[in-house]
C-alpha positions in Angstrom: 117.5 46.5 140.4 117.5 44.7 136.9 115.7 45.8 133.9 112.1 44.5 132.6 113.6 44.8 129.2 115.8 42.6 126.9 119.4 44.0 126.9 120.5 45.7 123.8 122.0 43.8 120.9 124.9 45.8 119.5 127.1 45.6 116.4 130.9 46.1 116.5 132.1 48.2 113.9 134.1 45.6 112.1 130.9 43.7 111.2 129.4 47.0 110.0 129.8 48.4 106.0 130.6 51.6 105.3 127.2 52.3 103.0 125.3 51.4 106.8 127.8 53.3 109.0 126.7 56.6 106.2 123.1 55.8 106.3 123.0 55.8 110.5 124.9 59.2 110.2 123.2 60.5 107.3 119.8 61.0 109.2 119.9 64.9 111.6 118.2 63.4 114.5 121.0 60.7 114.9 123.5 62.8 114.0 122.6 64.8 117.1 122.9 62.3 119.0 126.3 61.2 118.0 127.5 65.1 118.3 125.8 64.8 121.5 127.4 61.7 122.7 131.0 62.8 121.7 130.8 65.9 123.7 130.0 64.1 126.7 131.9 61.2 129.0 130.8 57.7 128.2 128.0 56.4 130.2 126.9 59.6 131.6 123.8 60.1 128.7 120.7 58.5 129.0 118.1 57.8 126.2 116.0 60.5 127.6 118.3 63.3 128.2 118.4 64.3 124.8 116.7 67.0 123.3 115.2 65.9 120.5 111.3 66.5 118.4 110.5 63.1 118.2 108.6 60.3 120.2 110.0 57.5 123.1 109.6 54.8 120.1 111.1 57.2 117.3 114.0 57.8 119.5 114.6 54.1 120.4 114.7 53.7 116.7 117.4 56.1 116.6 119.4 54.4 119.1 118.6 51.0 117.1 120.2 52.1 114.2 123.2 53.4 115.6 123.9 50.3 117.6 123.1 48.3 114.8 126.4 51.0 112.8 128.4 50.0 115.2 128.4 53.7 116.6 126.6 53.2 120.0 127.1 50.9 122.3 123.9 51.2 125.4 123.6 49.1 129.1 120.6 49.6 131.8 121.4 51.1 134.6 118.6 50.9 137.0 115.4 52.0 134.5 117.7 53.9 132.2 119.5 53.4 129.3 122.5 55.1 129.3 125.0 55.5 126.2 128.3 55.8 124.9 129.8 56.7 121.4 132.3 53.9 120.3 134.3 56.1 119.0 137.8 54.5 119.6 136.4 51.0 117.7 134.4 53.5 115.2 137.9 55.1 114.5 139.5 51.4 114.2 136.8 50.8 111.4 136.3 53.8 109.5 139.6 55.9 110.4 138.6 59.5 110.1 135.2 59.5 109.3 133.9 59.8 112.8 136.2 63.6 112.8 134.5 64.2 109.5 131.3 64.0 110.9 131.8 65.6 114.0 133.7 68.7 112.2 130.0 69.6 111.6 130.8 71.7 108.7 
């Protein structure tokens, strides 16, 4: 089955500045979902498996602007969108801020 929707466009990590990779992180709904993401085995998360207060087009803003950090990379599977954290490439680019964040302190 193929998706009616445009793939995703994604930014790798080396094209992304560190005052973007802060802003994506900076925001508590996408910072859930990177927490979220690193607790859980690549590919295994769809969009709508998260548990979060805001709307379908809210949330695929989310997701937006963490591809767009160079923090999530997202394919179709069937009609979902299912996730993973780029964290080895995130580490690459920004060594020890991913940790940082995910410390949660």
């Amino acid at each position: 089955m193929t998706s009616h929707r445009a793939a995703p466009v994604h930014t790798h990590p080396d094209d992304v500045s560190v005052q973007t990779a802060l802003a994506a992180l900076a925001d508590p709904v996408r910072l859930y979902l990177v927490r979220e993401l690193a607790s859980s085995d690549d590919w295994t998360r769809a969009c709508g498996s998260f548990d979060v207060a805001v709307g379908k087009a809210a949330l695929s803003h989310h997701f937006t602007a963490l591809r767009a950090a160079g923090l999530v990379e997202q394919r179709d599977e069937g009609a979902r969108r299912v996730n993973r954290l780029r964290r080895p490439e995130f580490e690459t680019r920004f060594p020890g801020l991913l940790a940082l964040v995910l410390r949660g302190d």
